[in-house]
VOTI-291491 format. One line per 5 residues: their letters; for each residue x, y, z of C-alpha. Coordinates in steps of 0.001 Angstrom, whole numbers, plus 500000, padded with zeros to 6 digits. Example, Ala and Ser with C-alpha at 12.3 -4.5 7.8 and 13.67 -1.06 7.14 Angstrom:
REM VOTI-291491
AS = 512300/495500/507800; 513670/498940/507140
END
This chain:
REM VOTI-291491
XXXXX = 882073/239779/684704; 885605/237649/685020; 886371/234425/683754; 886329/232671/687030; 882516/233624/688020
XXXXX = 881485/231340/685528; 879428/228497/685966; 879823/225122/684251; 878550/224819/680668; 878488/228975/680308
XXXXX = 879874/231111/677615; 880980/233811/677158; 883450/236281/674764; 886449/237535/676065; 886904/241006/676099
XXXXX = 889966/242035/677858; 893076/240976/679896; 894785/243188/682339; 897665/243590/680555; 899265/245238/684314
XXXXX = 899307/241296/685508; 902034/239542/685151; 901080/236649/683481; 899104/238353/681277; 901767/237502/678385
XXXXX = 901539/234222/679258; 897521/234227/678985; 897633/235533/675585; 900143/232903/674465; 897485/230168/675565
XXXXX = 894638/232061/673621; 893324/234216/676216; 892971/237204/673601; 889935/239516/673482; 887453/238446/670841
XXXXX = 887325/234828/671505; 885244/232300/672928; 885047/230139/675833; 883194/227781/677435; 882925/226912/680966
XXXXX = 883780/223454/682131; 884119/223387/685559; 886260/223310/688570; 888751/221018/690243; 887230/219309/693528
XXXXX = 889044/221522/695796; 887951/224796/693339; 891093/225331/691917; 892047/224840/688870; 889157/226143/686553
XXXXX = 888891/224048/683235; 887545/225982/680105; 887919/225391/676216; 889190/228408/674125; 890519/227966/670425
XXXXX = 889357/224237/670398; 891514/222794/673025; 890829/222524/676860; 893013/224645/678952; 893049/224424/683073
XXXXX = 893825/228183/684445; 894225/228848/688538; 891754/231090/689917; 893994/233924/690365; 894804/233999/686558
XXXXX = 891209/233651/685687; 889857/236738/687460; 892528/238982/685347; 890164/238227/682459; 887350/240500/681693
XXXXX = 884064/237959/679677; 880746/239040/678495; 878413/235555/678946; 877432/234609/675373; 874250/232132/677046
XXXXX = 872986/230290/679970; 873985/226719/680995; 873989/224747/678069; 873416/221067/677849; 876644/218670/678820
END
């Protein structure tokens, strides 16, 4: 599954980046790195930008960024 099929209040570990995109240096800078968590927040009204917490802070990542990131879901929905 990728980080922008999730669904608000899901997740999930990360377990890879394609390291082939080229922001992928970028993404690991922010915390996108394989063994962490994130949660799910939600999207923007129009879809884009997806907002997620990783490494305590909330981070807003576009769509295309998000679906270079491999997750395995951690839970279901959980309560907001």
């Amino acid at each position: 599954m990728r980080l922008d099929q999730m669904r608000s209040g899901q997740k999930a570990k990360i377990e890879s980046l394609n390291h082939h995109y080229q922001g992928a240096q970028r993404l690991a800078e922010m915390g996108i790195i394989p063994g962490e968590v994130v949660t799910f927040l939600g999207r923007a009204p129009l879809g884009d930008p997806l907002r997620v917490v990783v490494m305590d802070y909330e981070l807003c990542l576009r769509i295309r960024d998000a679906a270079q990131i491999t997750i395995s879901p951690l839970s279901g929905i959980t309560p907001e």
